[in-house]
C-alpha positions in Angstrom: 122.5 76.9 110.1 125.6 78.4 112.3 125.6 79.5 116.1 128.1 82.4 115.3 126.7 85.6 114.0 127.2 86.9 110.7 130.2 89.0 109.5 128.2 91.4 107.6 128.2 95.1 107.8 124.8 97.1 109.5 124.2 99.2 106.5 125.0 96.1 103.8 122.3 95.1 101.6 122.7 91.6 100.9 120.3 89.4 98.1 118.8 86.3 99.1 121.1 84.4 97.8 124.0 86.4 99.4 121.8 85.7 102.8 121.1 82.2 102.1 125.4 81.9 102.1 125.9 84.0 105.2 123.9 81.6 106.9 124.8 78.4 106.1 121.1 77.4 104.9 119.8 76.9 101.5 118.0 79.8 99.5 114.5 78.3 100.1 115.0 78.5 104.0 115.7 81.8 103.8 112.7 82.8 101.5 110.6 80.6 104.5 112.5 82.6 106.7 111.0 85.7 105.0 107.6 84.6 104.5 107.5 84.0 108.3 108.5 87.4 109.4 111.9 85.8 110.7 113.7 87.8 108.5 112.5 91.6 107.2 113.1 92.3 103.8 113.0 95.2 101.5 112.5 95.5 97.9 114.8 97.5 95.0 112.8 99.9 93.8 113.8 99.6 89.8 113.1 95.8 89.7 111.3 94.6 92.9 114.0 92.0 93.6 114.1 91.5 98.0 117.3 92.4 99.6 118.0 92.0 103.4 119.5 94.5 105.1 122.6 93.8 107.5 
């Protein structure tokens, strides 16, 4: 995990993946991240993938 905040943009949707890279932590931290309420998530409404918002 970094100290710096994220370059990302307010209205960016970014995929967990995506996320997981921002940070600097591995795609299963992030979906624990999730599942704790760390992080809110919504889901695409044509597949039901998650996407985080910037």
């Amino acid at each position: 995990m970094t100290t710096e905040l994220p370059n990302v943009a307010d209205t960016g949707r970014y995929s967990i993946s995506q996320t997981a890279e921002i940070l600097g932590v591995c795609r299963r931290s992030v979906e624990g991240y999730l599942s704790k309420g760390y992080l809110k998530y919504h889901r695409r409404r044509h597949n039901g993938y998650r996407f985080v918002t910037g």
